[in-house]
DRENBA-336291 format. One record per residue: x, y, z of N, C-alpha, C, O in turn. Coordinates in steps of 0.05 Angstrom, whole numbers, plus 5000, padded with zeros to 4 digits. Example, Ala and Ser with C-alpha at 12.3 -4.5 7.8 and 13.67 -1.06 7.14 Angstrom:
2
526448865156524649105156526449345156528549345169/525749555142527349795143525850015157526850235161/
***
This chain:
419
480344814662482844674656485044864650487444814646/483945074650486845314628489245334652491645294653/487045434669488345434699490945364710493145464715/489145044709491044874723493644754696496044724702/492944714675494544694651497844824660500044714661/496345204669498845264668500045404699501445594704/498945244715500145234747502845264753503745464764/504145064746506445044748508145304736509445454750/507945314712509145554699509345854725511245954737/506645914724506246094737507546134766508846344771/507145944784507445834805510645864802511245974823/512445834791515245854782515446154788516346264808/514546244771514846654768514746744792516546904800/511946604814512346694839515046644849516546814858/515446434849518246394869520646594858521946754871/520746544840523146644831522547014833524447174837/521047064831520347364844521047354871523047474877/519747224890520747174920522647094930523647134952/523346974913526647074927529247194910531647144913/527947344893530347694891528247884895527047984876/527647934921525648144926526648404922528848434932/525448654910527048994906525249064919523048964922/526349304931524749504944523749694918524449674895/522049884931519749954919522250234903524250324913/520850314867522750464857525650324843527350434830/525450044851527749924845527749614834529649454833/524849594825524749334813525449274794523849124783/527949334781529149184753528048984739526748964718/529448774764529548564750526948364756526448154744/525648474772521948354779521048494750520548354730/520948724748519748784718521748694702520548764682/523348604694523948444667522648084677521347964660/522848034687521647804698518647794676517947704655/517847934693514247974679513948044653512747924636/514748174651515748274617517047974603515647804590/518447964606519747604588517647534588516747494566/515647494612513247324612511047394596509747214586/510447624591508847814580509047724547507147644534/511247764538513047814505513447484502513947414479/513247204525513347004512509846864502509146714483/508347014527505546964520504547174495503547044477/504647414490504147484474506247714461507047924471/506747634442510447654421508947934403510348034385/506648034407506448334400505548484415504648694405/505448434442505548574469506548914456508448974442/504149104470505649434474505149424502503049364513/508049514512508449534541509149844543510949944530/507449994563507350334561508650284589507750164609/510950394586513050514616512550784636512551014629/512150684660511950914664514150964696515250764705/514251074702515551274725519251024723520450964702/519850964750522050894741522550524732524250414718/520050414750518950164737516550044737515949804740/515550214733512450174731511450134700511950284680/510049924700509249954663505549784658505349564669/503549874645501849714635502249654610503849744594/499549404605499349314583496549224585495549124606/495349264562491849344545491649134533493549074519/489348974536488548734521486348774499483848784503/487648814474485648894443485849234446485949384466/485949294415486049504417483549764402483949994392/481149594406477849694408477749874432478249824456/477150054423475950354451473250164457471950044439/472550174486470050084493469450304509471050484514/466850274517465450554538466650444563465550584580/468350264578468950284607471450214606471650104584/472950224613475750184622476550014643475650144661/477749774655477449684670480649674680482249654661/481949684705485049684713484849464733483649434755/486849294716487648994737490449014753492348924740/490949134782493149204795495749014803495648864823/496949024794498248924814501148954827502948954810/501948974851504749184872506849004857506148774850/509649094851512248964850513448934865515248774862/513149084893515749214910516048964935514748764934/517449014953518048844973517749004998517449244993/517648945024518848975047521349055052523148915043/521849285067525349285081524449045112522949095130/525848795110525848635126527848525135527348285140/529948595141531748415130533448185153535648085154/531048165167531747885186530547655175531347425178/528047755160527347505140528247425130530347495118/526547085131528546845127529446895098531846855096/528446965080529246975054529147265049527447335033/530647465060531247705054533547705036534847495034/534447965017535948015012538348135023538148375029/540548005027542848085055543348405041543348605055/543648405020545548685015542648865019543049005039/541248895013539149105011536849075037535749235050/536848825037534448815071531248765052529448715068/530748775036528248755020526948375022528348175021/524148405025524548055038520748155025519348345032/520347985011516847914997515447825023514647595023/515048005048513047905066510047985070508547915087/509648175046506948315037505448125025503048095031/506847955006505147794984504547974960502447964947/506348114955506348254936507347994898507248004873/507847904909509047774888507947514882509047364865/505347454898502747314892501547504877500447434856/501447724882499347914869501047944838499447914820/503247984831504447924797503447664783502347624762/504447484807503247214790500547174779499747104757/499247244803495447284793495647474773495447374750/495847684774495247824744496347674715495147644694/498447604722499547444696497947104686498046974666/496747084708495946804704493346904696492146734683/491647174701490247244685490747324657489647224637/492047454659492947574634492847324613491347344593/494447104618494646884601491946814590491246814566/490346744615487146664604487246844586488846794569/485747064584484147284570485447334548483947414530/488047324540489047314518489047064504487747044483/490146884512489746594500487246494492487146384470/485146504506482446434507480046604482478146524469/481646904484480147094469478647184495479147424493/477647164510475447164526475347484527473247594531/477747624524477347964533475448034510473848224515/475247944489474248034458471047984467469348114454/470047774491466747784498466648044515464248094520/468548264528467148354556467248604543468948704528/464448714554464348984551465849164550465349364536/467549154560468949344580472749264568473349034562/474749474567477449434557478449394587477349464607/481049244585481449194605484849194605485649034588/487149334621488949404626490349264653488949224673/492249214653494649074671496149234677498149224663/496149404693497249564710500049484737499649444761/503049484720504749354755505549594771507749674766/504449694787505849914802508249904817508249724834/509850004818512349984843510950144862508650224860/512950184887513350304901510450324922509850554930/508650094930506450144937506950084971504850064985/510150054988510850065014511550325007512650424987/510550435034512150655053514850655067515250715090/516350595049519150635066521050705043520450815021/523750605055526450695038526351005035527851095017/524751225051525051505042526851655039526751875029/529351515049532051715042532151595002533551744989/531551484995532551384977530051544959530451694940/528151504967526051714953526251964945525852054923/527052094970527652374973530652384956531252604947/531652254953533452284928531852324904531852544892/530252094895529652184872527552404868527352464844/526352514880524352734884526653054878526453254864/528552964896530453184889532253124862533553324857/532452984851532452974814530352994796530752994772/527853024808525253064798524252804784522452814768/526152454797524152344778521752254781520152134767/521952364812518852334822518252554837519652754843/515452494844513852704864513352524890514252584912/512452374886510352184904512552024915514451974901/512351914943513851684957512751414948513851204942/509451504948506751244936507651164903508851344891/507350894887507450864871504750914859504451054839/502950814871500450944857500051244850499351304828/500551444869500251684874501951784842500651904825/504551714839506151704829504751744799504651954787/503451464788502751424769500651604767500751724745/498751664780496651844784497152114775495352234764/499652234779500852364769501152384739499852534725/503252194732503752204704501652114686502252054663/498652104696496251974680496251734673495351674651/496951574687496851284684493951144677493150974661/492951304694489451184705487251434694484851424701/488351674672486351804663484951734643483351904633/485051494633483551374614481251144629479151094617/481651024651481850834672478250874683477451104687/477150744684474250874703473650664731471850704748/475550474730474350294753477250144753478650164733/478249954783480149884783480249684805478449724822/481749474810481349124808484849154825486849234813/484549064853487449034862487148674880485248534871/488048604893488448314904490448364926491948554923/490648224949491648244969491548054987489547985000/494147944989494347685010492647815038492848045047/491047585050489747695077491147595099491947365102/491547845118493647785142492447565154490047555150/493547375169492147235193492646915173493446905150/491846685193491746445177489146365184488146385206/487446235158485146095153485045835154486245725135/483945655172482545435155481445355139481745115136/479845485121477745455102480145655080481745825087/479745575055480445715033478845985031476345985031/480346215030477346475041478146635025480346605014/476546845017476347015003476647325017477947305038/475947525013475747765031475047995005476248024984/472748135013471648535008471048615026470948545049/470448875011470249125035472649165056472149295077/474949055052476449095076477449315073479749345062/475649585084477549795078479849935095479649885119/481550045090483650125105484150475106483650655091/485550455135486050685147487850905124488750845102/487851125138489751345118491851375139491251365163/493551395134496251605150498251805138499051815115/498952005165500552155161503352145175503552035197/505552285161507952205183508852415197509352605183/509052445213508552675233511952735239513052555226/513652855249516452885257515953245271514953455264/517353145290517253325310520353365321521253155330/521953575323524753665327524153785354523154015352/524653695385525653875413527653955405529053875387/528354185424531354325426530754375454528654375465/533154415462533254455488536154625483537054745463/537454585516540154655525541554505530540554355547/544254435521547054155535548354325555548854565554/548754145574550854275590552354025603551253805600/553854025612554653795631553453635644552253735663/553253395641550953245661551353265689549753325707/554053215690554453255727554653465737553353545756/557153635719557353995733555854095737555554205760/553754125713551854335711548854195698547654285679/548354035710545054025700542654185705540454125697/543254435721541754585732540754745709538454835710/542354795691542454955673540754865641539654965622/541254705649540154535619537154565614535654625633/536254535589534454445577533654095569534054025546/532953975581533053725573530753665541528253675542/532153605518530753565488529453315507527153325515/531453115512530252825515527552775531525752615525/527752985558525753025573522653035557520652895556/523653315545520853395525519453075505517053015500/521552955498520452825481519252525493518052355480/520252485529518152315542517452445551519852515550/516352605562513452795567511452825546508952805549/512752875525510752855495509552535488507352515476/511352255498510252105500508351995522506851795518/508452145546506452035565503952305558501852245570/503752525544501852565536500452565513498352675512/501552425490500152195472498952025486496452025484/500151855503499151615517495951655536494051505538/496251915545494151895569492252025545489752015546/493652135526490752255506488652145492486652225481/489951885496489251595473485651615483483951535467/484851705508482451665514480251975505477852035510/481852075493481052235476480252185448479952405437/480052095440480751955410478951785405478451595420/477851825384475151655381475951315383478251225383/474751235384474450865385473550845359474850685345/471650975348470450885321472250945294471850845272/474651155299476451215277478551025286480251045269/479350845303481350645303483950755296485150695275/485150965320487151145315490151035326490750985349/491551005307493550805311496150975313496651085292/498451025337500051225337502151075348501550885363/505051135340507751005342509651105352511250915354/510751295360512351565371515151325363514951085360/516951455361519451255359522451625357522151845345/524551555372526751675370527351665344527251435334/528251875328529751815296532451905297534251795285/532652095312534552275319535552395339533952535352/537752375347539252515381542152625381543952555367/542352805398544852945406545852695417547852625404/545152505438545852435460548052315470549052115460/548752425488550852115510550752195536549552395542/551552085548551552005577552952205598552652195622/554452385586555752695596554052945592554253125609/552652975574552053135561548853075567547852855563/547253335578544853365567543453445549542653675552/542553305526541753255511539153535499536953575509/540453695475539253925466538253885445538354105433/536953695429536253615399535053325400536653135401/532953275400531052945395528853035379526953205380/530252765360526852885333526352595331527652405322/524252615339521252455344520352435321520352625306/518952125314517952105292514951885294515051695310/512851935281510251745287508451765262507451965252/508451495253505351595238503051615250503151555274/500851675241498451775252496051605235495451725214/494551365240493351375228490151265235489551105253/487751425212485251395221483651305201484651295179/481451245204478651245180477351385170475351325157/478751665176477251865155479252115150481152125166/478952275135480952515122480752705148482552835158/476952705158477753025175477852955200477553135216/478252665209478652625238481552535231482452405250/482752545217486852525211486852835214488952945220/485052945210486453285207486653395244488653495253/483853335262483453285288486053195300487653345311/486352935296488152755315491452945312493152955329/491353055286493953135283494353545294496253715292/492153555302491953845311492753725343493853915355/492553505360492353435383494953285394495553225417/496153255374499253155367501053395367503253415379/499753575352501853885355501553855384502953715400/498954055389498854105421500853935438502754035450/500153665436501753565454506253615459507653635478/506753625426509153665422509353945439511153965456/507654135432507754415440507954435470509754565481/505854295485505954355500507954135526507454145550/509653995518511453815531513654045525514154185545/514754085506516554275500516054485526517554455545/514254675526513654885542513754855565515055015578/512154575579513154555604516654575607517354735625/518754435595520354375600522954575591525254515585/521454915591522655075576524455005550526855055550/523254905530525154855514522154875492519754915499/523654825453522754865431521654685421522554475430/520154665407519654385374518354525356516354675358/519954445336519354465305517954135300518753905305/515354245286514654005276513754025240513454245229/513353775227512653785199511753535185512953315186/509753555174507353375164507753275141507353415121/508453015139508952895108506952765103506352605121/505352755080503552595073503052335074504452295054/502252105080502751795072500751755056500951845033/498351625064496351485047493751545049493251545073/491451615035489751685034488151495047489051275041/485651455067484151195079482551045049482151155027/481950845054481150685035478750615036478350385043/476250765028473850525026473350455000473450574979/472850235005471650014979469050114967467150214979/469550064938466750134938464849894932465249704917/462349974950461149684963458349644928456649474923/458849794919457749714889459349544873457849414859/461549504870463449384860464149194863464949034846/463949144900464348854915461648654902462048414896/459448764899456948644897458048404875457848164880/459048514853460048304835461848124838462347964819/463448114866464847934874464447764892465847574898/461247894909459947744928458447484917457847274929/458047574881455647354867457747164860457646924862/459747314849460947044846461846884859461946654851/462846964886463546734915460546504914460346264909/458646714921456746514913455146244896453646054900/456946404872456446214854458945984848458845824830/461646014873463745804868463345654886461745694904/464945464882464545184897467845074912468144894929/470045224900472545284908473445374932474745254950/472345664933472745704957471545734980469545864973/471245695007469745595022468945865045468445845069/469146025034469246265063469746555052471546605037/467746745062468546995053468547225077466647225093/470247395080471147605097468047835092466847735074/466748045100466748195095465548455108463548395122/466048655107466148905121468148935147467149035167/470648865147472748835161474649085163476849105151/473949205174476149435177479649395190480649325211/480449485166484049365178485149735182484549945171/486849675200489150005213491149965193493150095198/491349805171493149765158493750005136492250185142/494850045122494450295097495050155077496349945079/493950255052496350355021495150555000492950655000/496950574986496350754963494250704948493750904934/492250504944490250354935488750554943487350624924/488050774973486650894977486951244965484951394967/489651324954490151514946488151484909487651664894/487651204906487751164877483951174877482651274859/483151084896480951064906479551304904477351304894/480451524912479351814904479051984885477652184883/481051824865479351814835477851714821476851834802/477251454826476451244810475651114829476751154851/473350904827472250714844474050474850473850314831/475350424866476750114865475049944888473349994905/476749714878476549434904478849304897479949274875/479649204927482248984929479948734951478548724971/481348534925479448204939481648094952483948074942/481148034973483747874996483647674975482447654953/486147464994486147144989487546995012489847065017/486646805024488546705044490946555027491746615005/491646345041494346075036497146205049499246115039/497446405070498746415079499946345104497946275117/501846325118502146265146504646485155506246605141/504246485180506246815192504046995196501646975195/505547155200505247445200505647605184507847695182/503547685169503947945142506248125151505748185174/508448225142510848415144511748285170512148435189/512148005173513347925198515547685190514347585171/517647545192519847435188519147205172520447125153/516147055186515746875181513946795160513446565154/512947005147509947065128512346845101514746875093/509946645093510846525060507246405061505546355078/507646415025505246255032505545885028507445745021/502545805037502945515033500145285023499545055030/498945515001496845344989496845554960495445744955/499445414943500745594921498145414905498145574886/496145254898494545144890492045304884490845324863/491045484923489645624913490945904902489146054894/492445974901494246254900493746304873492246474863/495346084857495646134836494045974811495045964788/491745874817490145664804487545744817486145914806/486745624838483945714839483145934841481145974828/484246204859484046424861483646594833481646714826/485946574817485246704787482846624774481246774765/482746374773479846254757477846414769476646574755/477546384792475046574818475146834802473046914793/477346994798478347264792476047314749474547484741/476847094739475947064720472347034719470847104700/471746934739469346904734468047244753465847354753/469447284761468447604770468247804755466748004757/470347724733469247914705467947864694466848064684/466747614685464447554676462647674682461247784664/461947684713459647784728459848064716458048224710/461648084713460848464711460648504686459648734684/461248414662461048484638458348464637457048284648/457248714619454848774608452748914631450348994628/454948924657452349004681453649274700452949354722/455149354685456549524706455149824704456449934686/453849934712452050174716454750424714456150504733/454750514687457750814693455350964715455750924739/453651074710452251194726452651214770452051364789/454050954765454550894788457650934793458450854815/458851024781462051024779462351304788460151424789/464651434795465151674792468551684779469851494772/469552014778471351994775472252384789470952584793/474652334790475652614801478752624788479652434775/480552944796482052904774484452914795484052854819/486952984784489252944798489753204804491553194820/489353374802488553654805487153664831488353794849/484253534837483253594860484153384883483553384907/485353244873487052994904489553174910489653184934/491553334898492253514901492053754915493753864929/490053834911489154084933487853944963487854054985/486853664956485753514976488353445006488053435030/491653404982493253275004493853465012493953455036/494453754997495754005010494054115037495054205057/491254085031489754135051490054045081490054185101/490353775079491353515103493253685111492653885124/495753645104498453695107498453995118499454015141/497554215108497554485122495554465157495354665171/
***
């Protein structure tokens, strides 16, 4: 009954998060949102701030032997043909990021109201990350060059400032792309890593009509570099599910002038760290050697994105018993490999995580039309489900089976990639 008691309430927060969506780094007023919510459910709330709006909050303040982190993204989509985008900024909630605030809060309420955190083994933390899309990078790269960050990733970010060094295991949620019939659940869906690759031709301008004899064509090099990505694709394993984008970012160009400068831009992404390191040695070549045919240059340079994601399938176990043991929802996903990314997998290489799908959506995940439309299970049955998964795990969780690594060695891990 707690649940449904407080549906409506909850169910409110979503909306009104969805439509003033911020891009990632820039959630103001989504984090005061949650916070009001936070300080009206519990009026001696300590809220620990971190990066520029990122903040948790710890339920009881007893040290236990495990640590448990309940995730959940603030940020939005740059969309801004969506139906409910923000006109001035382009930011539009087509991730379902802002199901994932509601669910944590509609947990949060249980476990504090109920007492129930005071039965579980284990301490347990509310974690809101920003910035868990890959985009807005000019705006990033601003703040990196003020130093208030390192990381483009919001996770990464926090990983950084020790967010999660107290932390031993960690709990994220994630609208599942596609539409269901059955109310469904989803684990193990692990996800790809990527890198962003940018590649600069140069060539020679000269006159298009006088003198094209003379020229260097940039533009040339950089479709030649695309028809040998293309024919290489049969190079490339099938089993790493290698997903590549080539796109123009940058050009001299017009229609007089042959064109001496095109910088090419693609992410790269695969299912494992040292077949991303492969695919991206085969991506030079190719830049290298389109350039060379066409007497002309490229500079290229490797920006990090997201670490690949596997689940850890010890962890799912406790979310498999409890599907089992509900009667709510009717369908479960599992061992589904998505080309999708996020930071969830950078966080993953410290600490053991899992992200549990949830359907009630219709559209297309990051597509115009993505809302959801079974706010019933979203925000009511799903959390209860979520609640009874901690149950399962209190008193059974094997540390022996956990690991942990530090921010120190994911560090030497990304520099490695990247060189």
């Amino acid at each position: 009954m707690h649940f449904k008691k407080h549906y409506e309430e909850i169910k409110k927060i979503a909306e009104q998060i969805y439509y003033h969506p911020e891009l990632g780094y820039k959630e103001h007023q989504t984090k005061q949102t949650i916070i009001d919510y936070l300080k009206k459910v519990n009026q001696t709330i300590q809220i620990d701030e971190f990066s520029t709006t990122g903040f948790r909050v710890t339920l009881g303040n007893e040290k236990k032997d495990l640590h448990l982190a309940f995730i959940a993204e603030l940020d939005a989509v740059y969309a801004p043909t969506h139906m409910h985008a923000n006109e001035e900024t382009g930011a539009a909630h087509n991730c379902g990021h802002y199901t994932q605030v509601a669910i944590a809060l509609s947990l949060y309420h249980y476990l504090f109201k109920t007492e129930a955190y005071r039965d579980l083994d284990y301490q347990i933390t509310f974690v809101f990350v920003p910035a868990e899309e890959y985009l807005d990078l000019a705006y990033r790269e601003g703040l990196m060059k003020e130093k208030t960050i390192e990381h483009y990733g919001g996770k990464p970010e926090a990983m950084r400032l020790g967010v999660f060094d107290d932390i031993d295991l960690a709990i994220c949620v994630h609208a599942m792309g596609g539409e269901f019939d059955k109310r469904s659940t989803e684990i193990n869906a692990d996800l790809a890593g990527f890198l962003y690759k940018k590649y600069t031709f140069k060539g020679k301008a000269t006159h298009a009509g006088f003198d094209p004899f003379s020229s260097k064509n940039a533009y040339n090099m950089s479709t030649l570099f695309n028809v040998a990505v293309g024919l290489s694709r049969q190079q490339l394993k099938d089993s790493e599910q290698v997903r590549i984008n080539p796109i123009v970012m940058e050009s001299d160009m017009s229609t007089n002038v042959v064109p001496n400068r095109i910088m090419v831009g693609t992410d790269l992404r695969t299912k494992s760290v040292d077949y991303m390191k492969e695919a991206a040695m085969k991506l030079d070549a190719a830049a290298k050697g389109s350039a060379y045919a066409l007497q002309g240059e490229v500079e290229g340079t490797t920006q990090m994105g997201y670490l690949p994601f596997v689940q850890d399938r010890y962890l799912s176990e406790f979310v498999l018993e409890a599907f089992e043991e509900n009667e709510e929802i009717e369908a479960i996903k599992n061992n589904n490999f998505i080309s999708a990314a996020g930071d969830i997998g950078d966080l993953s290489y410290m600490i053991p995580c899992i992200q549990i799908g949830y359907s009630g959506f219709t559209g297309t995940i990051h597509g115009d039309d993505f809302i959801d439309i079974d706010p019933e299970y979203i925000y009511e049955i799903f959390p209860r489900f979520l609640a009874h998964v901690l149950k399962k795990m209190n008193g059974r969780i094997d540390k022996a089976k956990l690991y942990k690594r530090s921010y120190e060695s994911y560090i030497e891990l990304i520099e490695g990639i990247v060189k």
